[in-house]
N, C-alpha and C positions, 0 to 999 in steps of 0.2 A: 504494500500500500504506500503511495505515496503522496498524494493532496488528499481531498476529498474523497468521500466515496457516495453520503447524498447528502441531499440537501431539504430542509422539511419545507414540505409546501403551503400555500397561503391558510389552508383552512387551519393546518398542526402550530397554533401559536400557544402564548402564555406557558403557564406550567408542563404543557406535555413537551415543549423545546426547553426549557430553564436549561442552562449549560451549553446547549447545542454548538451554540457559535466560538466558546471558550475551548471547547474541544476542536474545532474544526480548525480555530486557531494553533492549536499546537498540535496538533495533526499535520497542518501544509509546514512549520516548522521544519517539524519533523523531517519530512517527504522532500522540504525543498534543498534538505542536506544529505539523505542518505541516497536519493536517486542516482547520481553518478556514479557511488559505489557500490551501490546493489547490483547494476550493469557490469563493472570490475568484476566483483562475487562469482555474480551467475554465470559468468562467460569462462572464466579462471576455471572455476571450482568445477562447473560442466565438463571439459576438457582434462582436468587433474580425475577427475571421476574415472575416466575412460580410461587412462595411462595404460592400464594393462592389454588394451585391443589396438590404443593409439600409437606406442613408440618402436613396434613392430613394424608397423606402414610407414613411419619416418627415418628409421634407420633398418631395412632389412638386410644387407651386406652383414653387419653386425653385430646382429642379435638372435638370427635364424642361419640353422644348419640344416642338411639333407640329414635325415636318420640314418644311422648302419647298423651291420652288425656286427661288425668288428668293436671290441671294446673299448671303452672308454680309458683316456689317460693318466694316470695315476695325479691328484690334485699338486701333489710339489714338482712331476715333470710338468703339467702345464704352469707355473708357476715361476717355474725356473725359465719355461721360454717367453714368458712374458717379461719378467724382469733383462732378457736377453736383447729385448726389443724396447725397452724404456734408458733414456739416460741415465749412464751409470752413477749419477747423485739421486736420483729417481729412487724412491723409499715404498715397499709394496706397505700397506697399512690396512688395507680389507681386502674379504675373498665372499666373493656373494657364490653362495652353495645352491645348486640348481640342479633336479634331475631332472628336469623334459627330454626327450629324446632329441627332439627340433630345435635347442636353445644352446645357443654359445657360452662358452663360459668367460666371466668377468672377474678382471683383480682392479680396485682401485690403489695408486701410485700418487704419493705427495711428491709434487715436483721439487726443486729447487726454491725458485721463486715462492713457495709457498701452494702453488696452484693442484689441486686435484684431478687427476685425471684418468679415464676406465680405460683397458686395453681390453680388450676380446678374442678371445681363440677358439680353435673350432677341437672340442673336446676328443675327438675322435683320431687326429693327425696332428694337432697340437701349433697348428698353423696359424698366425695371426691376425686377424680378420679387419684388423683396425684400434682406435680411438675418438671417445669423445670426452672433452671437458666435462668436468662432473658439475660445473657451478654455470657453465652457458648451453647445457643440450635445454632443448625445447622445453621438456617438462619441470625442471628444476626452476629455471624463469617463470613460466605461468604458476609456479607455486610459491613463488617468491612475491609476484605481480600478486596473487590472492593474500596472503598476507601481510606483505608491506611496503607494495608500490614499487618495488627495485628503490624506494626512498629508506632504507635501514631504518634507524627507531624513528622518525617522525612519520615513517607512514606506516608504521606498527602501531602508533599511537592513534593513527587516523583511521585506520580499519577498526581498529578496539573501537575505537567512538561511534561509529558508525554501525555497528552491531546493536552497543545500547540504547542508539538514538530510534533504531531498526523497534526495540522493544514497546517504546512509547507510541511507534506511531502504527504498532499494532492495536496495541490496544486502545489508542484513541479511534482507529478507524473502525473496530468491533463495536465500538460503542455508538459511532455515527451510523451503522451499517445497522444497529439492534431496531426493529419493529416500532412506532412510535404508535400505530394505527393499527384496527383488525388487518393484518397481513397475510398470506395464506403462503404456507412452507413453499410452495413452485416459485409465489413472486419474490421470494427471499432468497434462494437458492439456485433460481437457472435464470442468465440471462434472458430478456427479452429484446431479441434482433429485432421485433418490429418497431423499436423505438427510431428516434433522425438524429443527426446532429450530436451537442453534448452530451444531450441525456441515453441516450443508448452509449457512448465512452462511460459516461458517470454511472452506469448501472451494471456495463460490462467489469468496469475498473471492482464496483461495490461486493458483486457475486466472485470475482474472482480473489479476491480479499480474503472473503470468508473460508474459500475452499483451502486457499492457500495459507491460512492463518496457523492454524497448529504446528503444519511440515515445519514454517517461518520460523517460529518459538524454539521447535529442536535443533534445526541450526544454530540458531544464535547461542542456547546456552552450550550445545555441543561443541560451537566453537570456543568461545568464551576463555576455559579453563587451559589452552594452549596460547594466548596470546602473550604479550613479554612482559606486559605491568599488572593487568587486574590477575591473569591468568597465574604469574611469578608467585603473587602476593596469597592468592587464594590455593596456592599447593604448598606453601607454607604454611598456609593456617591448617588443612586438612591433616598435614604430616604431624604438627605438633597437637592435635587432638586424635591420634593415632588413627585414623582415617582416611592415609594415603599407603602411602607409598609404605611397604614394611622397610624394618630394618635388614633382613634378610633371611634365606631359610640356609642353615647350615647344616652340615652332612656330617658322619661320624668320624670324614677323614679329617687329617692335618690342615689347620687354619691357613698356615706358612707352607710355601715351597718346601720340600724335605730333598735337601742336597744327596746331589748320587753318593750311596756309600755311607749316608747314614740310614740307620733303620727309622720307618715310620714312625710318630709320632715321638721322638726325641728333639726338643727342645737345641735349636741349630748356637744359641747363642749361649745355652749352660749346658747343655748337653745330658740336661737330664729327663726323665723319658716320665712326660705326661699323659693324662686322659682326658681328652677334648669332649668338654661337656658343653651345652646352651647356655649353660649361668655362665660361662666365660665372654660369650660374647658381645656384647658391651665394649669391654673393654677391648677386646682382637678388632673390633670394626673401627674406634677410635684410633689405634695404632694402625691400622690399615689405611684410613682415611688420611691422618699425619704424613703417612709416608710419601704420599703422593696427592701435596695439597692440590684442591679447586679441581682436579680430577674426578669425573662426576661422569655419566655415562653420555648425556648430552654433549660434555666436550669430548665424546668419540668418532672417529669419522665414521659415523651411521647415514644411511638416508631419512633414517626417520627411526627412534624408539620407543614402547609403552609408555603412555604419562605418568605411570607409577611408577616408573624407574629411574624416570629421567636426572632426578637430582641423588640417586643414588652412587654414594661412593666406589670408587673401583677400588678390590684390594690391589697389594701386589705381591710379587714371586718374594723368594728371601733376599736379603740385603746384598748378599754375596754369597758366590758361586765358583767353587775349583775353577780354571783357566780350559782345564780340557771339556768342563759340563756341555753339553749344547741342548739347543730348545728341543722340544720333540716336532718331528716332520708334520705337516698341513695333515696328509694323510691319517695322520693318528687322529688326529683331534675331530678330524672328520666322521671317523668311524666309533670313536667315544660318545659323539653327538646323538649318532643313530642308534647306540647302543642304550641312550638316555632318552631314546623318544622323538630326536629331533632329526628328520632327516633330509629335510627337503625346504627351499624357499626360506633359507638364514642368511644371517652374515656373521662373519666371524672377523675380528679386529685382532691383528696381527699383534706380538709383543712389541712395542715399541722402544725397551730399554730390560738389560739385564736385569730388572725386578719387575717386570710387564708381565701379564699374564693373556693366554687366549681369552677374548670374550666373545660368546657365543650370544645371537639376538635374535631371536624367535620373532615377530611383531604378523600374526596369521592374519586372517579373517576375524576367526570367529576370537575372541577373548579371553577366554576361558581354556584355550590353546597357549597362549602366550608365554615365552618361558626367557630367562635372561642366566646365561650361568658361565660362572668367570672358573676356567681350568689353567692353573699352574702349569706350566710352560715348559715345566724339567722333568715330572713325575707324573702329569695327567691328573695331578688329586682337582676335585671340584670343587673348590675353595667356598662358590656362592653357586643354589640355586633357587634361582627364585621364581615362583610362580601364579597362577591369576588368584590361585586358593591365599597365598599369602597378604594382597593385597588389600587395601581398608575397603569400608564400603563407597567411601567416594571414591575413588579411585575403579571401582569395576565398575560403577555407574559410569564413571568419564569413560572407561573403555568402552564399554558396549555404543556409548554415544558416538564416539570416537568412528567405531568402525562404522555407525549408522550414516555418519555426517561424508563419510569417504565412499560410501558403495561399497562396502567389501564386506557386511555381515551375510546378504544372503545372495550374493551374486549378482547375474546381470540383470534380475530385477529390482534389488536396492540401487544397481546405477542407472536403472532409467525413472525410479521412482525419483532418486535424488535429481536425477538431468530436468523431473516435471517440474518440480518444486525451484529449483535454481530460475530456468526460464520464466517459470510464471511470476517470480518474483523480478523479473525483469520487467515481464512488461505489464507488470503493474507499476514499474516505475515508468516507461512509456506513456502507459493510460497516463497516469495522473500527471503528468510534462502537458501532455494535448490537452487535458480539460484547465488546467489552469493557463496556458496558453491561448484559450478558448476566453476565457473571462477576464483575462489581465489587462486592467487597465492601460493607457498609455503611459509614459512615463510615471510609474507606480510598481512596487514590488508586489501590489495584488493578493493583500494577506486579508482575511476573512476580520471582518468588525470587529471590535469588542463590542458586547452585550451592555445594553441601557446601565439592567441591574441585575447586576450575574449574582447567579445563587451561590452558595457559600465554596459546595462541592469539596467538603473534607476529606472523604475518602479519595476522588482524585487528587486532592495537595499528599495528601498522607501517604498515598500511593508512589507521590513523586520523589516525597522526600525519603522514603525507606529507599527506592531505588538510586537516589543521591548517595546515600548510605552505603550501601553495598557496590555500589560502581564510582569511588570517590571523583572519577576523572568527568564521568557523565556527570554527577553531582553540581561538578564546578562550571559546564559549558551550559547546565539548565540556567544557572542564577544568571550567567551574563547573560545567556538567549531573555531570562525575564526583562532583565535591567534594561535590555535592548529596547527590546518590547517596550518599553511604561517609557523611556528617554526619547529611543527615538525614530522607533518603526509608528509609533501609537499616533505619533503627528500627521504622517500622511495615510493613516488608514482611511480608505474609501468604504461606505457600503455596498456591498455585492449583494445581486441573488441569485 
């Protein structure tokens, strides 16, 4: 929804309108700020929907192989001829695990300069099929463009806004759109084509509001709890009312890398041989987290990981390492994976320093699949693993959202259910551009009257101000939108009908 949706007609005056125009006023507010990026949203988020039918058709050199039946390459020889094929300063940091028959396999490589970049092999001859940029292929942009403009935090900050603003002018427009007169559920619910002019826009705009109104809602707070200020701030409040993200599930093996040569569970720094209990952990995930500050799973090179995990500390391997120790090959960790349930459509993050450990990143479909598990680099022990069972109850609410808001809980009917909802919310920002382009005055910004004598409408102020409350940021852009409003939109208001 974006302006208007009706408007009451001559006979609907006095008490059954009281509000009407108060609301309709911050309705077009609303509408006249998030319609640009509703259009961003719906066009982005439609296209990131698809990725998995889409970036096949834009890179198939690539990303697609012919099937065989001769077997597949062992993960360190293709691994080894990718790095053979990257500049020798060229750092492998991920290995995206894929069994399709028809799909190439990928390592992503931190360049020099900083810059990330996927090399592709054809898993069967070990031939290299190419490269693309991990921060400029096509999808990473439209996902970047959906969340913050390619503008870094000011247009993260301007997406956030525009979500909450998205809230108000929901529910202001359900309230414009709610029955004033005997109405009968058809003229409420299906447009009438036989109208002319505005009012079949204003009635088309109204009916498609309503349908579109719920899908709206689960977006927005779907998204919400990913964004980089309200999202940051509200997955700290979750965590510290233990409701996010766990602290970890740990296994019966050794917390610490267990150096070659010593026997398990012997303590590498006294040498004396413990029993790894859960009342220790506490204190191993503090020391774990110490050793490798700001280190968080977010700052991994992931494409994307669970929100319950995201602020979760990495541990790492032991401090030190005999000279001859070496990590264990790709291939192991692979076959660990599968042994522990995980075998297809992960990524695994490479160790990045002799106390680095393999991270393993599950991120499925369904939620309740989701698994994230940090294995030790020298011995294979599973240091961390954590799962959807582990997580708070916010936190599997935000997953299941999560996957609802992306297409990927039930297939490629949640991504055309999600493509309805995106587009319809477009053009209803459409509609509502044409109908207030329709009535706008000439030189006038064309904002609907204030009211003689507007009724009190507490539960609208109350309403606003709780959502001030919990969206600090919306909170601050309603008061100046008022301040505006009463200084110095209220001077040139015109009355419309």
């Amino acid at each position: 929804m974006s302006t208007t949706l009706a408007q009451p007609s001559t006979a609907t005056t006095g008490a059954a309108n009281a509000g009407y125009r108060t609301l309709w006023r911050w309705h077009f507010y609303a509408g006249l700020f998030v319609m640009p990026f509703l259009v961003v949203l719906a066009i982005t988020g439609t296209l990131y929907c698809f990725q998995p039918q889409i970036e096949p058709l834009l890179y198939p050199q690539r990303l697609i192989v012919a099937p065989q039946t001769t077997p597949r390459l062992t993960e360190d020889a293709l691994l080894a001829n990718a790095r053979q094929a990257m500049p020798a300063d060229a750092r492998a940091v991920t290995a995206v695990i894929a069994s399709a028959p028809d799909r190439s396999t990928e390592f992503i490589f931190r360049l020099a300069d900083g810059e990330k970049q996927s090399v592709y092999l054809n898993p069967y001859s070990g031939a290299v099929l190419g490269t693309l940029s991990v921060e400029h292929r096509f999808m990473q942009v439209d996902r970047m463009l959906h969340r913050k403009l390619l503008l870094g935090k000011p247009g993260e900050l301007l997406m956030e806004l525009a979500a909450c603003w998205t809230l108000v002018m929901i529910g202001t427009g359900i309230a414009l759109w709610w029955p004033r007169e005997k109405t009968t559920a058809r003229a409420a619910l299906v447009p009438r084509f036989t109208l002319k002019g505005r009012a079949l826009w204003k009635n088309v705009h109204a009916v498609m509001g309503i349908w579109l109104a719920l899908g709206a809602v689960v977006f927005v707070l779907s998204g919400l709890p990913w964004t980089g200020s309200w999202g940051k701030q509200f997955k700290a409040l979750a965590n510290a009312a233990n409701l996010g993200s766990p602290p970890g599930t740990w296994g019966g093996l050794a917390l610490r890398s267990v150096m070659p040569g010593v026997p398990a569970g012997r303590d590498l720094a006294t040498g004396d041989t413990t029993t790894q209990v859960r009342t220790e952990h506490d204190a191993q995930e503090t020391k774990m987290a110490s050793s490798m500050p700001g280190m968080v799973m977010d700052d991994l090179p992931l494409p994307q990981t669970p929100w319950a995990v995201g602020n979760t500390p990495v541990p790492a391997s032991a401090d030190a390492h005999p000279a001859q120790a070496l990590p264990l090959p790709l291939g192991r960790v692979v076959g660990l994976a599968a042994s522990l349930g995980v075998s297809s459509g992960y990524n695994i993050v490479l160790p990045a320093s002799a106390t680095g450990v393999y991270t393993v990143s599950y991120f499925p479909g369904d939620p309740q699949s989701e698994r994230t598990l940090y294995i030790d680099q020298y011995s294979g022990a599973v240091l961390r693993d954590i799962r959807y069972s582990d997580y708070g109850a916010v936190s599997k609410a935000v997953s299941y959202g999560t996957s609802l808001h992306m297409g990927r809980y039930f297939g490629v009917a949640n991504q055309i259910l999600c493509a309805a909802i995106s587009l319809g919310l477009a053009g209803m920002a459409v509609t509502g551009c044409v109908m207030w382009w329709k009535r706008r005055p000439q030189r006038s910004l064309g904002a609907p009257s204030r009211e003689r004598a507007a009724p009190p409408m507490f539960g609208w102020k109350t309403g606003l101000v709780l959502l001030g409350i919990v969206f600090p940021l919306m909170g601050a852009t309603l008061l100046a939108v008022w301040i505006a409003d009463r200084m110095i939109f209220g001077r040139f208001t015109r009355q419309v009908a």
